[in-house]
N, C-alpha and C positions, 0 to 999 in steps of 0.2 A: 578582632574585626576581620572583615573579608569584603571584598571589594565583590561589586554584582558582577554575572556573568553572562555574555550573549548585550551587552549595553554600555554606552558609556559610563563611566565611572570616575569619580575620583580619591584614592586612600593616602592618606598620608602616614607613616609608619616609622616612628624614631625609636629605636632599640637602646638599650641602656649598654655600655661595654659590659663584656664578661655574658651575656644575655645565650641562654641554652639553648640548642633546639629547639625551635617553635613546629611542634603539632599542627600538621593541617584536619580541620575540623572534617567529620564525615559527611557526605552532602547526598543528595538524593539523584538515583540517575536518570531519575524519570521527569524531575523538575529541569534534570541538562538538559537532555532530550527534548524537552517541550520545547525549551528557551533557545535551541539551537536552531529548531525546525521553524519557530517562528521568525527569530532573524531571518533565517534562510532563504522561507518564503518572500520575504520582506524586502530583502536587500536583492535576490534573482530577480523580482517583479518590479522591482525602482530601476532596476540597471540595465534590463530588457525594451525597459518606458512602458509597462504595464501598470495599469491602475486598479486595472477591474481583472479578475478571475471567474473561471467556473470551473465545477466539475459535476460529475456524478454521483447521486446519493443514491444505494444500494436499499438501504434499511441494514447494511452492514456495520461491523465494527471497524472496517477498515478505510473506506470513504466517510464515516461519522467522525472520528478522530481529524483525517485530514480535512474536513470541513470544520470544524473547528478548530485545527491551526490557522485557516484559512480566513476564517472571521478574525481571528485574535489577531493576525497580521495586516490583514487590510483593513480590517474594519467590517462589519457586519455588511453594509448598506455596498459595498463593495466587490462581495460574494452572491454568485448565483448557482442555486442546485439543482443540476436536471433530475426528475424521473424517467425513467424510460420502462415503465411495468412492462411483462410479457403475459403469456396464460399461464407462465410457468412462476410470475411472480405471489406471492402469499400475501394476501389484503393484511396482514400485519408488518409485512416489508414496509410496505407503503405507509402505511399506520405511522411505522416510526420514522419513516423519512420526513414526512411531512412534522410530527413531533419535536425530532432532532431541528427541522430548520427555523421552525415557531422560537424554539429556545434559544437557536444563536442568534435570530433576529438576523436571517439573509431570506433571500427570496428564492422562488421554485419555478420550474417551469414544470409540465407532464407531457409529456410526448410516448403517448404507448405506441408500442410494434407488433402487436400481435397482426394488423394488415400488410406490414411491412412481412413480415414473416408469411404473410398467407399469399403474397406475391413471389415471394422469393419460393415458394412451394411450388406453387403454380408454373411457374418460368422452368423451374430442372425438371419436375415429375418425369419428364420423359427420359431427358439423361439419367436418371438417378434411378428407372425404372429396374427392379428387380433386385435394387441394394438394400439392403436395413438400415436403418437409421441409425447412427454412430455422430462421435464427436466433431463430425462437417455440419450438421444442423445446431449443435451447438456453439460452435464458432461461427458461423451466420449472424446467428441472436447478439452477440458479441461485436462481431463487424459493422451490422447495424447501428446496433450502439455507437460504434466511433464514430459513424459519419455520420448520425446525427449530431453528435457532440463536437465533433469540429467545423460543423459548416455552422454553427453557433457561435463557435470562436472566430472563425472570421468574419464573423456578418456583425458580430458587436463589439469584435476588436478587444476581445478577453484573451488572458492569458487560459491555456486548458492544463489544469492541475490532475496526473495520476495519480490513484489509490493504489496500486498494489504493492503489498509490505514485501521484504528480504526475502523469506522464505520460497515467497510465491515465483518470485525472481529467479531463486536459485535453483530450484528444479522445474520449471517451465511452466504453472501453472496460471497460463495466460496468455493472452488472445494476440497474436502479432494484427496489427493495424485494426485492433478492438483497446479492448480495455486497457490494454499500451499505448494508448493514442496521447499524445499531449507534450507538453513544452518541460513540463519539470514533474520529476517522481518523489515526492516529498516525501512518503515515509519509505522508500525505496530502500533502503539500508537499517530500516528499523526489524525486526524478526516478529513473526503473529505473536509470542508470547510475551515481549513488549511494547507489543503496541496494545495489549489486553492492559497489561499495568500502568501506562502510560495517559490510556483513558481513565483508570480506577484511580490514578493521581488528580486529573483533571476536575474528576467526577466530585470529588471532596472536597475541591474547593469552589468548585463551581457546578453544580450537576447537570449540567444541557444536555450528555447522551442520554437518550431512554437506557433504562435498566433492562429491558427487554430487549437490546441491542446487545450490549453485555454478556448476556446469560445463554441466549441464543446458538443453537450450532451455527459453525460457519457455515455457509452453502453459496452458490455460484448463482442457482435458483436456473439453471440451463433447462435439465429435466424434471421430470417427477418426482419429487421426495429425496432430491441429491442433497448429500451435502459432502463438505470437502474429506472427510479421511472415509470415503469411498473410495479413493483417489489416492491419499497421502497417506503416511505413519500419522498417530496425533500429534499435534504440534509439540507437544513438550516434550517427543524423545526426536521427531525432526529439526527443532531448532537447536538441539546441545550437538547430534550429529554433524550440523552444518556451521556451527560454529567452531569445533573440532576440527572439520577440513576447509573451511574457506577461511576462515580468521587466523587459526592456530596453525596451519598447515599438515595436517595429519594424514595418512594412510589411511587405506583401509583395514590394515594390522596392526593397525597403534589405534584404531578407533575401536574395535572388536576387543582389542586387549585391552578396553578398560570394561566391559558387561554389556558391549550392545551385541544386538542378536547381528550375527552375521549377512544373512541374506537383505536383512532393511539397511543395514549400511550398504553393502553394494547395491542395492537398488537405488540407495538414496545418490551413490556418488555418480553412478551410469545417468540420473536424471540431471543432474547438474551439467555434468560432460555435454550431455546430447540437446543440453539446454540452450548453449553458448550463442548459437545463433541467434535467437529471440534478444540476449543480452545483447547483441553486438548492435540491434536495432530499438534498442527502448532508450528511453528519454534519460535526459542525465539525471541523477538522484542528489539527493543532502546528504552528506558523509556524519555517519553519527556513532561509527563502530569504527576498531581497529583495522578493520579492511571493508571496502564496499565496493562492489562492483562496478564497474566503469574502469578510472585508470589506474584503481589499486587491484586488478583483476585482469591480468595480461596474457590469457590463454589462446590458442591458435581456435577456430569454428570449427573445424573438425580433427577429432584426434584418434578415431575409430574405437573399437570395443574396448 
């Protein structure tokens, strides 16, 4: 027998003398994970006197997940999903956003910014005259996004719930006073290649993410045709990297010296390094790994090259 976990419980367990080692049975780590994250949410937003949440639905796999721990914890009827399409967004983002939310049974609001961005054009063109366009137009679109998303939070008295997983965290791949905006980082210490398994657990027993969520490249949807390992290594040789040196505490020469290519590990540890700042101002996360950023992660904001 085994008592539940993330819930009250009650076992009662009378051992016979002489009684051998008792085997603990193998469990699933993505059923902890769910069960942790849901408490988490649950008990952060009872303790803060939040009743009601929102966040933003991407047509991602990374806000899909946390919208459905988000229902699972509060309650369907309890969760609200913004949209916020761009021109840069894909009418099957949106497709499955609106899909995913029919399925958990929460509600949407749509709020596009492509006017919002046709002003913010409008307003710099002069300052900006003569620059090429680079990733300050894309943190815009991003910016945007928060403040629509938190003057929501406060005008309906919702808790605002971030989407970005571990990985994205750990090497800085996200938006300070954007997509970092919010009260609690839920899957913030989960890595992209478990929060992929995490929903394929989900999925089986209840299938609410689209499958075309799933399967889908990751992308930001900032530019034209981006998607994230434009930007990144693929995630399944950046999340063993980064669990290597943030969990395990490894070098750069004890990381190499097990078959990673040289140059992507130091790329990957310089983005962590030069990342610290964005950490030192992102929303506190649920601890679901042997180390998570916040105060199991005690490094100085700047430590130079």
């Amino acid at each position: 027998a085994r008592a539940a976990g993330f819930r009250d419980d009650l076992l009662l367990v009378d051992l016979a003398a002489g009684t051998s080692t008792i085997a603990v049975d193998d469990f699933e780590i993505e059923a902890e994970i769910w069960n942790a994250l849901v408490l988490g949410v649950r008990d952060y937003a009872s303790k803060t006197r939040f009743s009601k949440v929102l966040l933003a639905i991407s047509g991602g796999i990374d806000s899909a997940l946390t919208a459905a721990i988000a229902a699972e914890a509060m309650g369907a009827g309890n969760v609200l999903g913004v949209l916020m399409p761009s021109c840069y967004s894909s009418a099957g983002s949106v497709e499955d956003s609106l899909a995913l939310a029919r399925n958990l049974g929460i509600e949407t609001l749509t709020l596009p910014i492509t006017p919002i961005m046709q002003t913010y054009d409008c307003v710099l063109a002069e300052a900006f005259r003569g620059r090429p366009a680079d990733v300050t137009e894309e943190n815009i679109q991003s910016r945007i996004r928060g403040n629509l998303i938190m003057a929501l939070s406060n005008k309906f008295g919702s808790l605002l719930l971030t989407t970005g997983n571990k990985s994205e965290l750990a090497v800085g791949y996200c938006t300070l006073y954007g997509d970092m905006n919010g009260g609690l980082a839920v899957i913030g210490d989960v890595p992209k290649t478990m929060v992929y398994r995490v929903a394929r657990w989900r999925n089986r027993r209840r299938p609410d993410i689209p499958e075309a969520i799933l399967t889908k490249a990751p992308s930001a949807e900032l530019r034209p045709n981006q998607t994230d390992q434009d930007t990144l290594p693929p995630y399944d040789i950046l999340d063993q990297i980064l669990e290597l040196h943030v969990e395990q505490c490894q070098s750069a020469e004890e990381i190499v010296a097990q078959g990673f290519d040289e140059q992507t590990v130091r790329r990957v540890l310089r983005m962590v390094r030069i990342a610290e700042f964005k950490r030192k101002q992102a929303a506190p996360v649920l601890k679901v790994t042997s180390r998570a950023f916040g105060t199991g992660w005690r490094m100085p904001i700047v430590r130079g090259e």
